[in-house]
Each structure stands twice: as C-alpha cells, then as structure tokens.
C-alpha positions in Angstrom: 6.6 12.2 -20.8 4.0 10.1 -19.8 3.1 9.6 -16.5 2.9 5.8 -15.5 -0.6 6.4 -13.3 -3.6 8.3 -13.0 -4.6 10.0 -9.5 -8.4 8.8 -8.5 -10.2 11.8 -7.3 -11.9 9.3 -4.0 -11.7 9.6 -0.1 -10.2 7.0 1.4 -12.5 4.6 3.9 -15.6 5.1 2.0 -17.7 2.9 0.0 -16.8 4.6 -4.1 -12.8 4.1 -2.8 -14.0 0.5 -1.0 -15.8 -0.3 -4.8 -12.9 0.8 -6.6 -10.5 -1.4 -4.5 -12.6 -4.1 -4.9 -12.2 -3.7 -9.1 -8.4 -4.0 -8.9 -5.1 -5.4 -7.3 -4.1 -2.9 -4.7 -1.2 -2.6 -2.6 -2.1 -4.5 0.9 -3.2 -7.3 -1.9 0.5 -7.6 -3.2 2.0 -9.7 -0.5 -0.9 -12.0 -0.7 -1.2 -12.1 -4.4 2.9 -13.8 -3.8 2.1 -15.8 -1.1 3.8 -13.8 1.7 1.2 -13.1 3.8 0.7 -14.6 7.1 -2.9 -13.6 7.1 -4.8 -14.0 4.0 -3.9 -16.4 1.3 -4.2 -16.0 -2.4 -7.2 -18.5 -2.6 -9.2 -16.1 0.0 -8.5 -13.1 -1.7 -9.6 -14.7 -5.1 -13.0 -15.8 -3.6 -13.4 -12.3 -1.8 -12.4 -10.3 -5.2 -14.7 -12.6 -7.3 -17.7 -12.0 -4.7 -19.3 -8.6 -4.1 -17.1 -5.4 -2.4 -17.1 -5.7 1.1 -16.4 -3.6 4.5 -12.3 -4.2 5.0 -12.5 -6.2 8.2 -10.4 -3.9 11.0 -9.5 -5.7 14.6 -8.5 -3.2 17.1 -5.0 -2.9 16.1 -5.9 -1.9 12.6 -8.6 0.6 13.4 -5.7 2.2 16.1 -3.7 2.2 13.0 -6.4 4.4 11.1 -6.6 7.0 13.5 -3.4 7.5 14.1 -2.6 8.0 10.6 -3.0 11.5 10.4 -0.8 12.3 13.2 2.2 10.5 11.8 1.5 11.9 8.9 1.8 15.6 10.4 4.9 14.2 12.1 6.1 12.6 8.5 5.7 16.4 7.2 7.7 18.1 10.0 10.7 15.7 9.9 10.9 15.5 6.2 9.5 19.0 4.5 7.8 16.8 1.9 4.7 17.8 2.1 2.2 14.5 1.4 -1.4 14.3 1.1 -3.3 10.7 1.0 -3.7 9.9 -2.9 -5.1 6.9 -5.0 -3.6 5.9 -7.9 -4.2 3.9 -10.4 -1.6 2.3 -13.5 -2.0 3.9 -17.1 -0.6 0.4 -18.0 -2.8 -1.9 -16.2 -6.1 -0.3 -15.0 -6.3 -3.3 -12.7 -3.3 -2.1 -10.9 -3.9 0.6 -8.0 -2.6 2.1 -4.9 -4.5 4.1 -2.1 -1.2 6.0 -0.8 -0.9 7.2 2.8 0.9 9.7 1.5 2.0 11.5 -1.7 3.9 14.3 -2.8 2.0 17.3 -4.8 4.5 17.1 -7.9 4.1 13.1 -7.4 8.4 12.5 -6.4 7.5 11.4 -2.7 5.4 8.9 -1.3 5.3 8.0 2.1 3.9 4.4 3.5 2.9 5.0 7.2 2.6 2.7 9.8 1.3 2.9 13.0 1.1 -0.1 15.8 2.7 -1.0 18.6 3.6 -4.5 17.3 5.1 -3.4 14.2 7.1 -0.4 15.8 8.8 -2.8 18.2 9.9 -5.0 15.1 11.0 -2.1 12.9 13.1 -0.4 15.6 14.7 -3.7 16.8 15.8 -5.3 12.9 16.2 -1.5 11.3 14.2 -3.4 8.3 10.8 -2.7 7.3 9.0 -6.5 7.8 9.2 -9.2 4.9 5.2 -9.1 4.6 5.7 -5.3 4.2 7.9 -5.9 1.2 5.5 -6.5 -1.4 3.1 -3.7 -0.8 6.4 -1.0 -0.9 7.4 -2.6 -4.5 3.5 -2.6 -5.5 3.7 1.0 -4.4 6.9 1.8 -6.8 5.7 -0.7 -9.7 2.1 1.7 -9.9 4.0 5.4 -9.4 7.2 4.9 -11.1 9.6 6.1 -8.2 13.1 4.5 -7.4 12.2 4.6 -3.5 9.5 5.6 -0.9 9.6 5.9 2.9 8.7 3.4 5.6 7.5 5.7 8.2 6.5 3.9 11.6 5.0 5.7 14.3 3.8 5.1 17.4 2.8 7.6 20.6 5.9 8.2 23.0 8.5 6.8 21.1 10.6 8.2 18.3 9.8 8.2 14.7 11.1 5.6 12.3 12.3 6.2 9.0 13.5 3.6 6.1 14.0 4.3 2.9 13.1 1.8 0.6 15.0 1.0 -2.5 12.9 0.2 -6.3 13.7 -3.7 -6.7 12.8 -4.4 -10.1 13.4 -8.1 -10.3 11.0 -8.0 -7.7 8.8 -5.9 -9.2 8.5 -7.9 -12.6 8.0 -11.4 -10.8 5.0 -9.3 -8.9 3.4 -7.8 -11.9 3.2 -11.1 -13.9 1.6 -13.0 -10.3 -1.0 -9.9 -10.1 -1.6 -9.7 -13.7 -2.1 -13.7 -13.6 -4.3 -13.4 -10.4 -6.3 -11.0 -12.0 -6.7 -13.1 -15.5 -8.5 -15.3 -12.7 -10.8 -13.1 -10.9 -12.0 -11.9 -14.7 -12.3 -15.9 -15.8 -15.1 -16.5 -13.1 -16.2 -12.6 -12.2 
C-alpha cells in the first residue's frame, strides 16, 4: 500500500523547516486558508506566502507555548504509551500540502497535536471541545497522514492534562483541500 505522505528529514524552528513551510500549505495555515481564523486572514497569508520565507512571528504566549512543548509531550507519552516524536510530513498527492507534527507515532498510527497556554487550557477544560479555530489544522493534520483521528492534548503547569480525540471529518476535509489547493493555484499565479 501506499502511504499517502512522505516524512521530511528537518528540525523543527530552523530556517531549511521555516523555507520548506514557506513552499507549501501547512497546518496552522488551514484555518486561515477557510476563513476561520481570528488572526490572520487569507489575503495576509497570500501576500506573506508570495513574498520571501520569513521568522514566524511569536508573542509571549506562543514562545511559552514552544517551550513547553516538550514537557507535554513527555506527559502525552506517560499517559498514553504511544510513544511520539515531532515529524514533518509532507502529501504524496499534493507536494504543496505539509504538516510539521508535534508529535507522531514511529509506525505512523498516532499523532498527537499539543497545546500549551493558559488561555486555551481554560477554554478546552471548560467546553470539553477543542476550539473552532483549532478545527481546521486537526483535519489538515488527518487530510496529509491518512488517519481516522489524532489527539488534542492541552497542557498547562499545575493543572491536569487534557485529552480529546478528534474524529476524521471528511466533508470537511474535501471542502479544505479544494480551498488550499485553490489558494495555492494563487500564490503559484503571482510567485
């Protein structure tokens, strides 16, 4: 059988992974690329694909975020027994279409989105839903690895550990790939 993606041999947060971001639709762009992102519209992201790779911009929050990572991941591991490992992948299908993974199982049946802030762990454990703006980057994750679900982990210092499973929505999932794969016929046009 073969496998719908690629793994990318690149560390995540440096600037080959930031360049080969840049040259596709990843998974914190799928929310944007459909319009239900708060912070970024589709018309940003555009102009910033079409222009040069940048630094991804990281307010306090975010960069709290990053180095908590690791940690939830450990804690991920312990609660679970999957044992996950940060991965990038990228789509046999669409070569455009990639996902830098917080955390992926070694015979590729797990993966794991982490998320660690305050802000986000308050809304999590009060709906018992990962958030609407989340929703696009989970499917984008299950649209590039071919899995029926992943985890929602949310972690934050002091409080207990938050786990959702999220379920493969395909209607979702096909309405997504034709908006990426029409957002990125436009950054080609003008690229």
């Amino acid at each position: 059988m073969n496998s719908p993606f690629i793994i990318v041999e690149l560390q995540q947060g440096t600037r080959k992974w930031l360049e080969w971001r840049h040259k596709g639709i990843g998974a914190s762009d799928a929310s944007t690329v459909m319009g239900e992102n708060r912070f970024n519209s589709a018309a940003q992201l555009l102009q910033e694909k079409r222009g040069p790779a940048r630094d991804s911009f990281q307010n306090e929050a975010m960069a709290m975020g990053t180095r908590l990572e690791p940690e939830a991941r450990k804690r991920y591991i312990a609660k679970t027994g999957r044992d996950v490992r940060p991965a990038c992948v990228q789509s046999t299908r669409y070569d455009w279409l990639r996902a830098s993974l917080d955390g992926f199982a070694a015979n590729h049946d797990a993966v794991v989105e982490i998320k660690c802030g305050d802000s986000v762990y308050r809304r999590v454990s009060q709906s018992r839903s990962i958030p609407d703006y989340y929703y696009g980057q989970t499917q984008h994750i299950l649209a590039v690895t071919g899995l029926d679900s992943l985890d929602f982990w949310c972690y934050w210092p002091g409080h207990p550990e938050l786990l959702l499973p999220v379920e493969r929505d395909d209607a979702y999932i096909e309405r997504l790939l034709n908006r990426e794969l029409e957002f990125w016929n436009r950054v080609q046009r003008n690229a």
